[in-house]
C-alpha positions as CSV (number, residue, x, y, z in Angstrom):
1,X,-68.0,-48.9,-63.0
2,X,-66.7,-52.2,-64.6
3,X,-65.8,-51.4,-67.4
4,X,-63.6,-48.1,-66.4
5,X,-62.2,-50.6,-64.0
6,X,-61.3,-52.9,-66.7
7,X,-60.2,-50.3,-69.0
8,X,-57.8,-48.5,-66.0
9,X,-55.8,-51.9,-65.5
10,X,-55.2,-52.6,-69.1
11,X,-51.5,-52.7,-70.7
12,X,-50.5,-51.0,-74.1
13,X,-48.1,-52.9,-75.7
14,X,-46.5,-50.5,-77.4
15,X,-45.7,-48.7,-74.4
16,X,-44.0,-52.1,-72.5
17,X,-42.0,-52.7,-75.9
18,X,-40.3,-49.8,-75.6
19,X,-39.3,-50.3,-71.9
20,X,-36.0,-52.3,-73.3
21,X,-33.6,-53.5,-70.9
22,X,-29.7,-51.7,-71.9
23,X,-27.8,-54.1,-74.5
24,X,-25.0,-54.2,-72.1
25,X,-27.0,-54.4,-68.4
26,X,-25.8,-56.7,-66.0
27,X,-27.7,-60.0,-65.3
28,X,-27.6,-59.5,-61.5
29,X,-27.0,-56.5,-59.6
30,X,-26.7,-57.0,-55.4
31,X,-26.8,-54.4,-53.1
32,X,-24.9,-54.7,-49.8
33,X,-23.4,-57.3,-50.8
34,X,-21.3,-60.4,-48.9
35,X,-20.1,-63.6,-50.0
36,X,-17.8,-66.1,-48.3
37,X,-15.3,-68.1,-50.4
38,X,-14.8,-71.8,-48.3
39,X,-12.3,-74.1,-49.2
40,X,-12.5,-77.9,-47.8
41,X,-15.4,-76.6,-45.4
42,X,-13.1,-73.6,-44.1
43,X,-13.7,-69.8,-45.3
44,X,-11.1,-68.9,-46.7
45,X,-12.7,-65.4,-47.8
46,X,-15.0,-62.7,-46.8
47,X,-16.1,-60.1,-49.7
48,X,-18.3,-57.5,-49.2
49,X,-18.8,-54.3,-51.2
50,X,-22.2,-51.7,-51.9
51,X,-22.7,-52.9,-54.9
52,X,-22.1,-55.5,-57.2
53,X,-22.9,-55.7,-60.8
54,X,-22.4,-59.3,-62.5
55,X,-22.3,-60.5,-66.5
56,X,-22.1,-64.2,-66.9
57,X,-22.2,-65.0,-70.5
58,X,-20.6,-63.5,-73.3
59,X,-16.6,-63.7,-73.9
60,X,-15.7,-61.9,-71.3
61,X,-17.7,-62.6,-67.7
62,X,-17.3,-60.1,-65.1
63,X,-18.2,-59.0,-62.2
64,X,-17.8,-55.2,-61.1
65,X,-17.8,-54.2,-57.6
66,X,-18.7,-50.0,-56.1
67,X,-19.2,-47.9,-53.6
68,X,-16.3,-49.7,-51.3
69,X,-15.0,-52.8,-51.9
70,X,-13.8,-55.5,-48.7
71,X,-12.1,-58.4,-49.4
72,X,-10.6,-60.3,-45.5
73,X,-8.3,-63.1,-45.4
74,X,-9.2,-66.2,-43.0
75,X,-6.5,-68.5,-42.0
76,X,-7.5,-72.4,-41.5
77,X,-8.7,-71.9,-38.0
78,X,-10.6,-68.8,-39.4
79,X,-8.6,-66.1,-38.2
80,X,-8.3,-63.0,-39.6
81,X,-5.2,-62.4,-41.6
82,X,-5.4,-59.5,-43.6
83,X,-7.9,-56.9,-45.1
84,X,-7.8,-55.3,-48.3
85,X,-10.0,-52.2,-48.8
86,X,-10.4,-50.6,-51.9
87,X,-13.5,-48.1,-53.3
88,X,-13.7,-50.4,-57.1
89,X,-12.9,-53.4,-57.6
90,X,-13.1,-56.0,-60.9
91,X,-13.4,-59.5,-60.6
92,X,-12.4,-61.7,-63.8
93,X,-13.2,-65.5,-63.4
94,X,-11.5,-66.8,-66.7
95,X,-8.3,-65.1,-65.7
96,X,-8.6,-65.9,-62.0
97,X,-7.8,-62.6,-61.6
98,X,-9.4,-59.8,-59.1
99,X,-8.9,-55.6,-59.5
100,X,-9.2,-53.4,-57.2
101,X,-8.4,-49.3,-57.3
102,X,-8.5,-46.3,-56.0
103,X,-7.8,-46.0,-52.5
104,X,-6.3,-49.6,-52.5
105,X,-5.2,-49.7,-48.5
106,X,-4.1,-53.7,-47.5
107,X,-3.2,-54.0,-43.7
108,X,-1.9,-57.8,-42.8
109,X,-2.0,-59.4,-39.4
110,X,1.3,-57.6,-38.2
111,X,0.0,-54.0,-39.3
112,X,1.9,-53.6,-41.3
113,X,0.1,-51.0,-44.1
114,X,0.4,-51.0,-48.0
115,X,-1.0,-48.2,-49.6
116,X,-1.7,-47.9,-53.9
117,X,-4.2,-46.5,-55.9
118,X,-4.0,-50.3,-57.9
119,X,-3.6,-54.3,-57.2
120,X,-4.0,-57.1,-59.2
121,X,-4.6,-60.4,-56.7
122,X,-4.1,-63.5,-59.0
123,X,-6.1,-66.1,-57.5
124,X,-4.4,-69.4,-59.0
125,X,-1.0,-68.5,-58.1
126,X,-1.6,-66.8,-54.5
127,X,0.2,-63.7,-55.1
128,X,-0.5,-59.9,-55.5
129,X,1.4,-57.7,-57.6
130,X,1.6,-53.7,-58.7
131,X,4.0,-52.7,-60.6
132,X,3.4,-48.9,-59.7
133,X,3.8,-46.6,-56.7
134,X,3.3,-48.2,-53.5
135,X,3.9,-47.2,-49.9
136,X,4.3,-49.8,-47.0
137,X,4.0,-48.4,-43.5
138,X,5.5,-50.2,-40.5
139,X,5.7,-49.1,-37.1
140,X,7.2,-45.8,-37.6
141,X,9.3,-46.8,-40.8
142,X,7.6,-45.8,-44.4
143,X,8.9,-47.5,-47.0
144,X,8.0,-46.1,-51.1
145,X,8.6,-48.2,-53.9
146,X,8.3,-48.8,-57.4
147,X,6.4,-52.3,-58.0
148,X,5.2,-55.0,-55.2
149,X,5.0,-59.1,-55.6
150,X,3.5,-60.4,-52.3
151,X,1.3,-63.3,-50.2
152,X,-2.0,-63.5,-51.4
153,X,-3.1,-62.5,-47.5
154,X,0.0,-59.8,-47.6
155,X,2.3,-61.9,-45.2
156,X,5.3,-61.8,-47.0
157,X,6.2,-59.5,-49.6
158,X,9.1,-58.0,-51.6
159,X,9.0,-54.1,-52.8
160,X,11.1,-53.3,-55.8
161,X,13.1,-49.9,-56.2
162,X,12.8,-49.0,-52.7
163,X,13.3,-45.3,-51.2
164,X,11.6,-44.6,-47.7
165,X,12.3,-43.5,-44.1
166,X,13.4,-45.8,-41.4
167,X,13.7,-45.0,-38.1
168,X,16.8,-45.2,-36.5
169,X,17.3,-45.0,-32.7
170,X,19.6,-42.5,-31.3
171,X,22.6,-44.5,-28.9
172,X,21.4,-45.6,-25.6
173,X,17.4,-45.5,-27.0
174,X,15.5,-48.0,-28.0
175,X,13.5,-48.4,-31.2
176,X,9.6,-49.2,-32.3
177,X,8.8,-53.1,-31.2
């Protein structure tokens, strides 16, 4: 009985040499994922998406986030500014530069909405830019446009060849707050 239990538990190495890991796997993949970015002691951040797939070395590092992708603003007291939702989502540390597509929605603290299917956030000047479609919802007023440079947290922004539909109150009415 010893020896079958002895030859049961025994490893063929041919068989474990050709269980090679892909050329191009990540080195870490996390599941469920959230991290919080802090600045001075304060978070600044809050990113959290179903999967995340991250390559140090090599030229190019990257980390690729799927299966929905949430990145929140936090102002110096720690409240919530803004949330950007997106289902993908690319970060690139040497460019200091973060992706994110399809289904790109980005709702700041006054509700107002931006919808894309693509935004590039640009981490070491504080801005977010598209230079595609874009639709901004406020209140009742939708506003399409060609192109967007805004607030990292999507406080400010300017839309570039704007067409859209404002609401305009009839005489004696009152419009949207």
């Amino acid at each position: 009985v010893g020896v079958l239990v002895m030859c049961s538990c025994r490893n063929d190495l041919d068989k474990v040499a050709a269980v090679e890991m892909e050329q191009n796997a990540p080195d870490r993949i996390t599941t469920q994922a959230e991290y919080l970015y802090s600045d001075s002691g304060h978070v600044t951040h809050r990113l959290r998406a179903g999967r995340i797939a991250e390559w140090q070395g090599g030229e190019r590092p990257r980390t690729e986030m799927s299966e929905g992708v949430e990145l929140v603003f936090f102002d110096r007291e720690g409240v919530q500014q803004s949330k950007l939702t997106a289902r993908r989502g690319l970060i690139l540390p040497k460019e200091k530069r973060m992706e994110v597509s399809a289904q790109v929605v980005f709702v700041n603290q006054k509700g107002e909405r931006l919808e894309t299917e693509q935004l590039t956030w640009y981490q070491d000047s504080g801005g977010v830019r598209r230079d595609k479609a874009v639709r901004v919802q406020r209140g009742e007023d939708v506003i399409h446009g060609m192109g967007l440079d805004a607030a990292e947290d999507f406080s400010s922004y300017v839309i570039n060849r704007i067409t859209g539909q404002l609401y305009m109150p009839n005489e004696g009415e009152q419009g949207p707050p």
